[in-house]
DSSP file (Angstrom, degrees, kcal/mol; ACC not computed):
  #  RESIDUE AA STRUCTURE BP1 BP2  ACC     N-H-->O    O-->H-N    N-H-->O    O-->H-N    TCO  KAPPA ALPHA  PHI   PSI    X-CA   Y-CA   Z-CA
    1    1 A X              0   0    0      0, 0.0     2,-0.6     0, 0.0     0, 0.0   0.000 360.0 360.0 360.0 121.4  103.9  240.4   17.1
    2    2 A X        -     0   0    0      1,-0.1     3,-0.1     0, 0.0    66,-0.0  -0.614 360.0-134.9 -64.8 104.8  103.3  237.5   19.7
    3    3 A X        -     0   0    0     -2,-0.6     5,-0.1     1,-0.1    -1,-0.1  -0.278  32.9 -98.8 -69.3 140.5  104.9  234.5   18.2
    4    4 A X     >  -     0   0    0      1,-0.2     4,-0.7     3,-0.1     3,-0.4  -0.127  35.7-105.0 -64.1 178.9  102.3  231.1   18.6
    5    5 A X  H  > S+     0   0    0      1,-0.2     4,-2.3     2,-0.2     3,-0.4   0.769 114.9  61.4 -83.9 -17.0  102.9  229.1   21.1
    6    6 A X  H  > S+     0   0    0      2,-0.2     4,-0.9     1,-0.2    -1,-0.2   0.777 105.1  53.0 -67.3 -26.4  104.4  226.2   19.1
    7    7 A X  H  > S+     0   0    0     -3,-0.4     4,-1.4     2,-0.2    -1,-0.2   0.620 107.3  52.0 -30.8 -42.4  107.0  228.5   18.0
    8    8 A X  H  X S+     0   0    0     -4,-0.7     4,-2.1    -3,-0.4    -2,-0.2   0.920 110.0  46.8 -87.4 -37.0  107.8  229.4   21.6
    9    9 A X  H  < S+     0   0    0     -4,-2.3     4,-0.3     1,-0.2    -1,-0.2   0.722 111.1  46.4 -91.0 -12.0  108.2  226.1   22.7
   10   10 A X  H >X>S+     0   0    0     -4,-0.9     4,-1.1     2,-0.2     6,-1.1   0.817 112.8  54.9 -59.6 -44.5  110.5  224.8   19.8
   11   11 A X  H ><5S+     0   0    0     -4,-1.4     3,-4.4     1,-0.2     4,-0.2   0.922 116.2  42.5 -56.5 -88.7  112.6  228.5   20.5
   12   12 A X  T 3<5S+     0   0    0     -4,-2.1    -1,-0.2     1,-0.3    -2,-0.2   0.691 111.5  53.0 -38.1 -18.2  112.8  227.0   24.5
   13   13 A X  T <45S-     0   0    0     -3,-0.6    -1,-0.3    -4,-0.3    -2,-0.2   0.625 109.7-126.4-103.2  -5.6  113.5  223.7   23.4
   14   14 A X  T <<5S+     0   0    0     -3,-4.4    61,-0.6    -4,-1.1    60,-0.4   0.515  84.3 107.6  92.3   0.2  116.6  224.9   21.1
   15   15 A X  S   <S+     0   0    0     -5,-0.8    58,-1.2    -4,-0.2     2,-0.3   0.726  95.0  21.3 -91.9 -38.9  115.0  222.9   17.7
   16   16 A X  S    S-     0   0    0     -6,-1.1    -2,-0.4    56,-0.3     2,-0.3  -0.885  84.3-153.4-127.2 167.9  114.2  226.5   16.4
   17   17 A X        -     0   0    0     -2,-0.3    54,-3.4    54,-0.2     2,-0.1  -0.905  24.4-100.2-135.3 169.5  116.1  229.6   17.7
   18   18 A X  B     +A   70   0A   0     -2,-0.3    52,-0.3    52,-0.2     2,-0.2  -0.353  46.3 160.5 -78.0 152.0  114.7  233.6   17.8
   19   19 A X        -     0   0    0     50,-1.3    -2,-0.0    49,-0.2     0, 0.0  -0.944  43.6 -81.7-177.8 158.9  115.7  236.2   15.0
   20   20 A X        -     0   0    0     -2,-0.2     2,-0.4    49,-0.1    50,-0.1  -0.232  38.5-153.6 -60.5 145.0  114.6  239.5   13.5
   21   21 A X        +     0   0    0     48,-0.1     2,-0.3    46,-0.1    46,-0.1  -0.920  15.5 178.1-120.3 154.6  111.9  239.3   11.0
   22   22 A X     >  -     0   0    0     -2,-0.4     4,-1.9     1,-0.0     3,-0.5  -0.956  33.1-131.8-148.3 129.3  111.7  242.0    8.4
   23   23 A X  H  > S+     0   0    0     -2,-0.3     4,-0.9     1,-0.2     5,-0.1   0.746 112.3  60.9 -67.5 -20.0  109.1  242.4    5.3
   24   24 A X  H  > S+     0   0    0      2,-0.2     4,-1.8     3,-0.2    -1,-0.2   0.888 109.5  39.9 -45.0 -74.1  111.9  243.0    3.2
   25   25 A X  H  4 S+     0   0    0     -3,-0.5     4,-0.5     2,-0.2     5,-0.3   0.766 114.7  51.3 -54.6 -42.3  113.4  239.5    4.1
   26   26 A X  H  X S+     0   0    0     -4,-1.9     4,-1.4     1,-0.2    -2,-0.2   0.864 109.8  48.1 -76.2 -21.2  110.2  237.7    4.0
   27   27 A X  H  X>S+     0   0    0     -4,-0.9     4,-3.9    -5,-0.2     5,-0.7   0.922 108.1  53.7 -80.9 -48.5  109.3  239.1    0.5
   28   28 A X  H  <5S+     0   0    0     -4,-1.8    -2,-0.2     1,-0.3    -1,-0.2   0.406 108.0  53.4 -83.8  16.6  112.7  238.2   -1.1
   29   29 A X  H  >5S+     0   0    0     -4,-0.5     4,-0.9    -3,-0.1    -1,-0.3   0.647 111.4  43.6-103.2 -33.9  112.2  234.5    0.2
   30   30 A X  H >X5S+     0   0    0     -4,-1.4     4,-2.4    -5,-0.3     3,-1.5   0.984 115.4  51.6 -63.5 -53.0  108.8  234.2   -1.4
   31   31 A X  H 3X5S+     0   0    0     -4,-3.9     4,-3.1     1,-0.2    -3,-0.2   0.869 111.5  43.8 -48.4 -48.5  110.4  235.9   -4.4
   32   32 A X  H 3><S+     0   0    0     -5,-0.7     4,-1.7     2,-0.1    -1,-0.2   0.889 117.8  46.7 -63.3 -26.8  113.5  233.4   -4.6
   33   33 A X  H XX S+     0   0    0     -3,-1.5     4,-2.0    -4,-0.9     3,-1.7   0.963 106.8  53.9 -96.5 -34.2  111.3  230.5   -4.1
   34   34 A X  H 3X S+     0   0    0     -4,-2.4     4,-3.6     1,-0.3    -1,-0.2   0.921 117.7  47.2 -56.9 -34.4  108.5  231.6   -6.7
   35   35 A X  H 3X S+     0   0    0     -4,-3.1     4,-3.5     2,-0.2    -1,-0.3   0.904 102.0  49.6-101.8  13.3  111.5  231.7   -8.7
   36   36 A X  H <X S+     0   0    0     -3,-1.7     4,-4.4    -4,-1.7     5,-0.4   0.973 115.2  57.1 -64.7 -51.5  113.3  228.4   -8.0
   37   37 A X  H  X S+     0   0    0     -4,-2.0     4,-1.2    -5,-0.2    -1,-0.2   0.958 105.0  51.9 -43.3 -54.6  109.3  227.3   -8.9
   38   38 A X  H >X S+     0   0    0     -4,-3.6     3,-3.5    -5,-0.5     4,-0.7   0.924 116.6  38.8 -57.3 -92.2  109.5  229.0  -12.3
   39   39 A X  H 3< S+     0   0    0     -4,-3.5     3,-0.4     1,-0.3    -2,-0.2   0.630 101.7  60.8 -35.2 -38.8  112.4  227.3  -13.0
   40   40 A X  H 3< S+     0   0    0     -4,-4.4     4,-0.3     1,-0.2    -1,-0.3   0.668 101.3  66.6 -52.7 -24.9  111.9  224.1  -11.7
   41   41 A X  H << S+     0   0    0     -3,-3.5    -2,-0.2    -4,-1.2    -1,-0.2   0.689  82.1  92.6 -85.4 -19.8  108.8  224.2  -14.4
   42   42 A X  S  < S-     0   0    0     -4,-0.7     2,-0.8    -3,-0.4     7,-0.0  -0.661 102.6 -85.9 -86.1 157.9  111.2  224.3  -17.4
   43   43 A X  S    S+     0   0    0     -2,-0.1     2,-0.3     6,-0.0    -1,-0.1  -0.417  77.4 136.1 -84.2  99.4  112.3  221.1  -19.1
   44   44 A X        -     0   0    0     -2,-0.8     4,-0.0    -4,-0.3    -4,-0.0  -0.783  57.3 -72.2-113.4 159.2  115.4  220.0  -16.8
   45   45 A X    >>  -     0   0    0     -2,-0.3     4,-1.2     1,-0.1     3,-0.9  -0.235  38.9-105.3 -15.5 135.7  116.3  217.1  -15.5
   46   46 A X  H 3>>S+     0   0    0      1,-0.2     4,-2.0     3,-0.2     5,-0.8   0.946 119.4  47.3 -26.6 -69.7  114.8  215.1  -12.8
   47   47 A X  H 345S+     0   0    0     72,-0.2    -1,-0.2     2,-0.2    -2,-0.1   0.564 115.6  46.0 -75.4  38.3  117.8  215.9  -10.0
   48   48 A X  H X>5S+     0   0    0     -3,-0.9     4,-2.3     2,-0.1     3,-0.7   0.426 117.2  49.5-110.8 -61.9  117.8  220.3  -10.8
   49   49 A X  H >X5S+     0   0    0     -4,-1.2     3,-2.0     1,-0.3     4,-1.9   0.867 108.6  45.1 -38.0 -70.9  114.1  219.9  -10.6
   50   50 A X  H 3X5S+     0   0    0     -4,-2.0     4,-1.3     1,-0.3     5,-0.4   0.757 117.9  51.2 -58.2 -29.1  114.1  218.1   -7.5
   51   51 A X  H <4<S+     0   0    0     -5,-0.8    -1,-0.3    -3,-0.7    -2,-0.2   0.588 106.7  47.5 -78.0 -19.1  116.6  220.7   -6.5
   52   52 A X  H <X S+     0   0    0     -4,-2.3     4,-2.9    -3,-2.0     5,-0.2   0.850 114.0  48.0 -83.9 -78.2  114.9  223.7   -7.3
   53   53 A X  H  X S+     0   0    0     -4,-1.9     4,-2.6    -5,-0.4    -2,-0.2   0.641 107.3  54.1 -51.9 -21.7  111.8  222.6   -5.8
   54   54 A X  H  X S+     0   0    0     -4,-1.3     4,-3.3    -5,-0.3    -1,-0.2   0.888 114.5  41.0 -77.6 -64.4  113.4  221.5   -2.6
   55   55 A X  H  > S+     0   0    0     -5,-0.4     4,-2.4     2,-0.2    -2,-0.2   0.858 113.4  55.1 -46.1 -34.7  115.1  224.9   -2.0
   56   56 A X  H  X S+     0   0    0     -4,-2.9     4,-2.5     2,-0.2    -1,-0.2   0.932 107.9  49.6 -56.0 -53.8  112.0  226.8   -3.2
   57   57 A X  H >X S+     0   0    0     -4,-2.6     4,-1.0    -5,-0.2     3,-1.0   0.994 108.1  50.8 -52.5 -48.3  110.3  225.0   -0.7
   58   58 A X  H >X S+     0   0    0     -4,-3.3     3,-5.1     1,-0.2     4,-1.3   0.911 105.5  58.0 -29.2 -65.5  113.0  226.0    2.1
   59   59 A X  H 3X S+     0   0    0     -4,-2.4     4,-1.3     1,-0.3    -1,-0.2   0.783 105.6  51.1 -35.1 -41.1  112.7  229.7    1.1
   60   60 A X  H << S+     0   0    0     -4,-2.5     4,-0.4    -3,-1.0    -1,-0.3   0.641 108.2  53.0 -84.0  -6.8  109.0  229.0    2.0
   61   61 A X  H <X S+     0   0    0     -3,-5.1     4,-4.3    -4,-1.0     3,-0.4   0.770 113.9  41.3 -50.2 -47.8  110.2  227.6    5.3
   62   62 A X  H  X S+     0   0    0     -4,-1.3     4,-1.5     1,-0.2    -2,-0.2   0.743 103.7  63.2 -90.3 -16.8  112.0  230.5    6.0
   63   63 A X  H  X S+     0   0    0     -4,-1.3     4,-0.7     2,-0.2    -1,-0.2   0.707 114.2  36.3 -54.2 -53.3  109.6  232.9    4.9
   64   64 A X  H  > S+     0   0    0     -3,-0.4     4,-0.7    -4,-0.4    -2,-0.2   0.722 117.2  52.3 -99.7  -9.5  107.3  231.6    7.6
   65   65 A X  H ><>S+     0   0    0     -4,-4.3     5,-0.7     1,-0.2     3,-0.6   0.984 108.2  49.2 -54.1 -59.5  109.9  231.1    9.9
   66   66 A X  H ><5S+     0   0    0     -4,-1.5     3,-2.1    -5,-0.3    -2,-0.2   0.806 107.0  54.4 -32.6 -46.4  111.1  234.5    9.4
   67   67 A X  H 3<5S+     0   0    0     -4,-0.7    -1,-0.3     1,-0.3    -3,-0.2   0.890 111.6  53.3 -80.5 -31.2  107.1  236.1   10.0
   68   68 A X  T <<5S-     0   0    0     -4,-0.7    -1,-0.3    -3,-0.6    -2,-0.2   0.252 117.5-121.2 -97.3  21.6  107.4  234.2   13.3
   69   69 A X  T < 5S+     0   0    0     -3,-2.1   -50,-1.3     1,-0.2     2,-0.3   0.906  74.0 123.3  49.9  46.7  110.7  235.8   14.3
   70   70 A X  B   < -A   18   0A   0     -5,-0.7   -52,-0.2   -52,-0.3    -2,-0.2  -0.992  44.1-165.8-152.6 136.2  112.2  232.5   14.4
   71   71 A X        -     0   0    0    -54,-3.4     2,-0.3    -2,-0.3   -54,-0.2  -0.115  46.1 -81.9 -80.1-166.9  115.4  230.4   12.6
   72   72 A X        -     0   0    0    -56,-0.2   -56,-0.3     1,-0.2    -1,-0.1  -0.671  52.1-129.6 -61.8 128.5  116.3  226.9   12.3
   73   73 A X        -     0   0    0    -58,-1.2    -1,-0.2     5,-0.4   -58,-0.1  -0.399  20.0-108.3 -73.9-162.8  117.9  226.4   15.5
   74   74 A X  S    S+     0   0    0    -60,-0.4     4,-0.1   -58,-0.1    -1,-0.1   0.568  81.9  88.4 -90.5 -45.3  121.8  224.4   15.4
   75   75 A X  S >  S-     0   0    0    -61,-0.6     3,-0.8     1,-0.1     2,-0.2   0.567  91.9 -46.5 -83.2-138.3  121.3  221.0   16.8
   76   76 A X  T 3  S-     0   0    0      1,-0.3    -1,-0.1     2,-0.1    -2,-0.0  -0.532 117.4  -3.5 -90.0 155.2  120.3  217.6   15.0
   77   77 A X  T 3> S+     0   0    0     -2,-0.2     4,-0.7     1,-0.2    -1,-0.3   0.869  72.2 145.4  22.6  64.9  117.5  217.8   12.5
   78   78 A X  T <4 S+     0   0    0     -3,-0.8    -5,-0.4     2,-0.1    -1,-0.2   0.279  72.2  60.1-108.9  23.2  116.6  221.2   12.9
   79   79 A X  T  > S+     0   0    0      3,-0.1     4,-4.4    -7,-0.1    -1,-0.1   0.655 106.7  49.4 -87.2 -55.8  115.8  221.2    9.1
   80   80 A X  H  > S+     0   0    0      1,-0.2     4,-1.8     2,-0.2    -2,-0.1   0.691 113.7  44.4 -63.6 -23.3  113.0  218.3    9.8
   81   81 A X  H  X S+     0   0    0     -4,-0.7     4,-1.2     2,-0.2    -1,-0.2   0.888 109.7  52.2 -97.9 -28.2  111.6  220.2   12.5
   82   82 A X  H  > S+     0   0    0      2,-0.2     4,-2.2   -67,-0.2    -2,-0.2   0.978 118.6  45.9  -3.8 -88.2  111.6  223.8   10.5
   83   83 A X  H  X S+     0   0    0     -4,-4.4     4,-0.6     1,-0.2     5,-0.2   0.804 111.6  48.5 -13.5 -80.5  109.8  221.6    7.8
   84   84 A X  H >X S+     0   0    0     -4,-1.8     3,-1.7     1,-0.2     4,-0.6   0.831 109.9  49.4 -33.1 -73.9  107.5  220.0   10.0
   85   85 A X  H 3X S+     0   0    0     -4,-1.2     4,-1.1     1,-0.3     3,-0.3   0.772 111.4  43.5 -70.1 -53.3  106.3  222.9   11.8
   86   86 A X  H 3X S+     0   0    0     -4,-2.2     4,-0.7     1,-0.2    -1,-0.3   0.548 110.1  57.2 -89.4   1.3  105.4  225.3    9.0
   87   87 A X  H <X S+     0   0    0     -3,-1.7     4,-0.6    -4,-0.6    -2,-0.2   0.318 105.1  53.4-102.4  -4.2  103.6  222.5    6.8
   88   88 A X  H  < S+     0   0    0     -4,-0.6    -2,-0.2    -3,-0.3    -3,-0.1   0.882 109.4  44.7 -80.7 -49.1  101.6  222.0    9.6
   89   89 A X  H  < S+     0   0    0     -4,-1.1    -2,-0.2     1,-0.2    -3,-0.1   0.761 107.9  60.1 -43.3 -53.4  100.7  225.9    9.6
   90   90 A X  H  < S-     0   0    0     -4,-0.7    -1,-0.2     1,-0.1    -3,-0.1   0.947 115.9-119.3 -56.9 -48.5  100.2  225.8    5.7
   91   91 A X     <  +     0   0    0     -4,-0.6     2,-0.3     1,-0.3    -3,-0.1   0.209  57.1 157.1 107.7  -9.9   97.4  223.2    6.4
   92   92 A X        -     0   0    0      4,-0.1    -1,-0.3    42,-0.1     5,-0.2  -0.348  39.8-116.2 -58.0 125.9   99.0  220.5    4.4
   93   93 A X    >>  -     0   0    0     -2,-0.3     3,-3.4     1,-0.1     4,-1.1  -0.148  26.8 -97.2 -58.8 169.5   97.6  216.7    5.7
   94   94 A X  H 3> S+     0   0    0      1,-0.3     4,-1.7     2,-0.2     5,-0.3   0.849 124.8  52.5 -53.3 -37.6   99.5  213.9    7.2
   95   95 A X  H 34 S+     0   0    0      2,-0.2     4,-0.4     1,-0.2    -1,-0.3   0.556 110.6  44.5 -89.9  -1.1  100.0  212.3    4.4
   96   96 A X  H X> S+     0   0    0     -3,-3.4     3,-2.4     2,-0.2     4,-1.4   0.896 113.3  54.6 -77.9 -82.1  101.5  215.4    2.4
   97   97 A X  H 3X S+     0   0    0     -4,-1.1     4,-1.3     1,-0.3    -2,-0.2   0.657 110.4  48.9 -45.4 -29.2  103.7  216.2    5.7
   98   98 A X  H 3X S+     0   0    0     -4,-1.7     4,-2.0    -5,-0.3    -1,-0.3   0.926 106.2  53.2 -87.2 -36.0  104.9  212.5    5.3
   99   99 A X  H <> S+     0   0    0     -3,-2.4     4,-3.2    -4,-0.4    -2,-0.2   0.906 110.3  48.3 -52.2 -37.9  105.7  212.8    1.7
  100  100 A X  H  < S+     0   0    0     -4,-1.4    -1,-0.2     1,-0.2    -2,-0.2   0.713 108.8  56.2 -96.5  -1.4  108.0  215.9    2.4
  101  101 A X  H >X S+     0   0    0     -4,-1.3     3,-1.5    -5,-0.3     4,-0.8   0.947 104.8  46.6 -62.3 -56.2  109.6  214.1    5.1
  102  102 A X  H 3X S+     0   0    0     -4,-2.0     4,-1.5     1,-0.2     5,-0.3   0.999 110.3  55.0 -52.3 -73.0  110.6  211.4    3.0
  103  103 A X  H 3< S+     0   0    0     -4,-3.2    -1,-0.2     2,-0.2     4,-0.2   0.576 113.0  51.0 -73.9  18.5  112.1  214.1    0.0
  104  104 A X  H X> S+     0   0    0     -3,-1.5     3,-4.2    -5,-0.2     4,-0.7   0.610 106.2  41.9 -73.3 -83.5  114.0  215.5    2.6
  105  105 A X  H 3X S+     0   0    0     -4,-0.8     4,-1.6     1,-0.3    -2,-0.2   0.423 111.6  55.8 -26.3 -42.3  115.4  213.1    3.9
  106  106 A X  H 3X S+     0   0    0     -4,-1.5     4,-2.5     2,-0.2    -1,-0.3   0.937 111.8  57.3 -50.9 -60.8  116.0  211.8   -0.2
  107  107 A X  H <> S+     0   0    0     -3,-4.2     4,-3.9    -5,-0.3     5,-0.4   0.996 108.3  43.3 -29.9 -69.1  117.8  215.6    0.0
  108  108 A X  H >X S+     0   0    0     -4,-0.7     4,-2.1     1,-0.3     3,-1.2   0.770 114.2  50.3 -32.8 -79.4  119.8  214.3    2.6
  109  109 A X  H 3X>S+     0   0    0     -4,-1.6     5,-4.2     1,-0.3     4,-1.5   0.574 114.4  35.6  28.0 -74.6  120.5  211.4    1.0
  110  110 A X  H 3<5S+     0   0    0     -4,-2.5    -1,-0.3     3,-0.2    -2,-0.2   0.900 123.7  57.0 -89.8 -32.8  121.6  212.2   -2.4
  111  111 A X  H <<5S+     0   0    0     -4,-3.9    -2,-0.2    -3,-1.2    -3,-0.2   0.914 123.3  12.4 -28.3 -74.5  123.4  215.7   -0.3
  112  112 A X  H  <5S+     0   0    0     -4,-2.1    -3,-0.2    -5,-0.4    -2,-0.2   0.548 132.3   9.5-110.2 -27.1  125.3  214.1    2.0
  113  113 A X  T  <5S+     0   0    0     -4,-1.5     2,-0.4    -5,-0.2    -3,-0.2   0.666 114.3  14.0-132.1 -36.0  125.9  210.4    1.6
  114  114 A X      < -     0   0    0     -5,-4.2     2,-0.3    -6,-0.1    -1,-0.2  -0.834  41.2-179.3-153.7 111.1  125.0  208.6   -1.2
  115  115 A X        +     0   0    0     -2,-0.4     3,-0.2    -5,-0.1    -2,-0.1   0.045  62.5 109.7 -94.5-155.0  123.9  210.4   -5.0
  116  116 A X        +     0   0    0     -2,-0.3     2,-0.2     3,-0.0     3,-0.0   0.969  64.3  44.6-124.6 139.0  123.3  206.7   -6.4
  117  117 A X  S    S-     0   0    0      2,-0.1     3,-0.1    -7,-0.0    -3,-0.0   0.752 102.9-140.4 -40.8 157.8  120.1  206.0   -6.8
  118  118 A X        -     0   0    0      1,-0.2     2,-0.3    -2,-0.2    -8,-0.0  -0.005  30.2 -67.2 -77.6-156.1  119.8  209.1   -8.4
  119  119 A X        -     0   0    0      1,-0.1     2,-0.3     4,-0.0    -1,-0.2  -0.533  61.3-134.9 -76.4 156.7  116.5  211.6   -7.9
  120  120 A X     >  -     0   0    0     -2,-0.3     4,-1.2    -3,-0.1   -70,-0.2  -0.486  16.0-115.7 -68.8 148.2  113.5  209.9   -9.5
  121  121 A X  H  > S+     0   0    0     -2,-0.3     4,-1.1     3,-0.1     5,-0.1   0.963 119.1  47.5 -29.3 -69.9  110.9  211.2  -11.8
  122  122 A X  H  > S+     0   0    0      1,-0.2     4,-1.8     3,-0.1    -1,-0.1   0.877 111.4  50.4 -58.3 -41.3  108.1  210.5   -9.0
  123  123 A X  H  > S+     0   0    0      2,-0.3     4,-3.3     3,-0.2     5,-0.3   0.836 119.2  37.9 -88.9 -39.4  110.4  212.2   -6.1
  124  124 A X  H >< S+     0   0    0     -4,-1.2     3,-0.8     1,-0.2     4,-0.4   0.685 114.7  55.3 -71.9 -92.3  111.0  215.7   -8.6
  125  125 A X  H 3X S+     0   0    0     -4,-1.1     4,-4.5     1,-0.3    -2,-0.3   0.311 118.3  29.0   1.5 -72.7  107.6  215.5   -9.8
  126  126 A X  H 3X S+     0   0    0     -4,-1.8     4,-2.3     2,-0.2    -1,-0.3   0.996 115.1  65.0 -76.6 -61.0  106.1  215.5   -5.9
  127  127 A X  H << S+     0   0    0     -4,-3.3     4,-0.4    -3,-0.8     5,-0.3   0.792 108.3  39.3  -1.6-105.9  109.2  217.6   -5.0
  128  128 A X  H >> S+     0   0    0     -4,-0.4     4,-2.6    -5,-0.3     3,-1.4   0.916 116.1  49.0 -20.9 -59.0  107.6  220.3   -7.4
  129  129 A X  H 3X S+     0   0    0     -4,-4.5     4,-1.0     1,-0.3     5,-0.5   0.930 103.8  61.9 -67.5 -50.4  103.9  219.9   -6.4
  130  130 A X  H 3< S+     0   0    0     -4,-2.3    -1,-0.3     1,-0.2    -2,-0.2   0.501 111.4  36.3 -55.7  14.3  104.8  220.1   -2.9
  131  131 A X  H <> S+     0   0    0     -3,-1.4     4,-3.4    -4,-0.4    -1,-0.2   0.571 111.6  61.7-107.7 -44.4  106.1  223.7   -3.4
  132  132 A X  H  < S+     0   0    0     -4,-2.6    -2,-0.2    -5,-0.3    -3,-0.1   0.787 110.3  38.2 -47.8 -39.4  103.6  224.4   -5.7
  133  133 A X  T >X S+     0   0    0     -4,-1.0     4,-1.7     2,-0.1     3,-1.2   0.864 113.7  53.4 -57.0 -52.9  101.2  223.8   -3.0
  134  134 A X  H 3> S+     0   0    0     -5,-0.5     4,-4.1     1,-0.2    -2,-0.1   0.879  99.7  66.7 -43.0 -49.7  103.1  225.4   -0.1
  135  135 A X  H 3< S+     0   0    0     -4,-3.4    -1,-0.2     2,-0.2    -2,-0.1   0.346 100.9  37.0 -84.9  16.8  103.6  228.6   -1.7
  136  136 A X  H X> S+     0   0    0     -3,-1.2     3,-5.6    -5,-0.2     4,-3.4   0.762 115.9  54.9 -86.5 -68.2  100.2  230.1   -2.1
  137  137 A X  H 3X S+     0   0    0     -4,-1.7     4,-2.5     1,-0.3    -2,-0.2   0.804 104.8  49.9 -80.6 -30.3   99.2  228.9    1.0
  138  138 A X  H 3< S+     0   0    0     -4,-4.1    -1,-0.3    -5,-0.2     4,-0.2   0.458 113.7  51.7 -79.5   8.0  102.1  230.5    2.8
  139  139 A X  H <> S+     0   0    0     -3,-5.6     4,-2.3     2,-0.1    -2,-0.2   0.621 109.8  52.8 -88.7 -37.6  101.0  234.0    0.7
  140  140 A X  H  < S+     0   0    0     -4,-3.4    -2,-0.2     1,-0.2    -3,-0.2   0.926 116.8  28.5 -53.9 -46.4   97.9  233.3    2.0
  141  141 A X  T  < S+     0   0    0     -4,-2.5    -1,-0.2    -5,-0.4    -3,-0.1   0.612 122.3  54.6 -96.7  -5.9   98.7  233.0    6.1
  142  142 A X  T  4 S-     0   0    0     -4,-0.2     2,-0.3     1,-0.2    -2,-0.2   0.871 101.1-156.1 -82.2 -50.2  101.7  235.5    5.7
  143  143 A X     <  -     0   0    0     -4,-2.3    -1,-0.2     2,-0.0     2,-0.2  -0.716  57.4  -8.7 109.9-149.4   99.2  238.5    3.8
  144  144 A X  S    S+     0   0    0     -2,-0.3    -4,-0.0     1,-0.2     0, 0.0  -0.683  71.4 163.8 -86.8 154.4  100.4  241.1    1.6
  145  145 A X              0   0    0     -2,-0.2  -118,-0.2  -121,-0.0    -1,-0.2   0.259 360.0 360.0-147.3 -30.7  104.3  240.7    2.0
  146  146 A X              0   0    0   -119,-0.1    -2,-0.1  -120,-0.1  -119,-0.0   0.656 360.0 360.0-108.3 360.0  105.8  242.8   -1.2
């Protein structure tokens, strides 16, 4: 399969890197995130929700990474640019793609430097739709996958 050309030039530029794709793999990332989504829909907390849903989303990062024979590359944000790339593909607008930039970066955030504030409401809450959305639409441009 001939990977697009926004693919190839994030692979040349070292932001995403090449890797085997398999239907195998790509089904049992849709399948982990539908159920991080399932779960995230029972009544949890704000930061498991928000937690669920971010990693459900990933899976549907990697899912379309994965169909494009492509990782996350190594270097600095190579999460954001993952993100970026395949919510662009999905068809979400800017102003979705800027919301899930901000609840990474809120990932980051609460991850890596600083859990106080905690997650919000608003942030699981859109956390959770934004997966909800993603993952249909990446069954949709991926095809039959299980």
């Amino acid at each position: 399969m001939a990977r697009p050309v926004e693919y190839d030039n994030l692979v040349r530029t070292g932001s995403l890197k090449a890797a085997d794709s398999t239907r195998e793999s790509i089904a049992q990332f849709l399948e982990t995130a539908e159920q991080m989504l399932a779960a995230a829909c029972l009544d949890l907390p704000d930061p498991p929700r928000f937690a669920l849903s971010y990693e459900g989303m990933f899976h549907v990062v990697m899912a379309v990474l994965e169909h494009h024979e492509t990782r996350p590359g190594d270097g600095g944000s190579h999460r954001a640019i993952a993100i970026q790339r395949v919510a662009v593909d999905l068809g979400l607008e800017p102003s979705s793609i800027s919301v899930l930039n901000r609840l990474h970066n809120t990932r980051n955030r609460v991850t890596y430097r600083r859990p106080i504030p905690p997650i919000s409401r608003t942030d699981a809450d859109a956390m959770q739709r934004l997966l909800e959305r993603m993952l249909p639409a990446a069954k949709r441009l991926l095809g039959p996958w299980n």
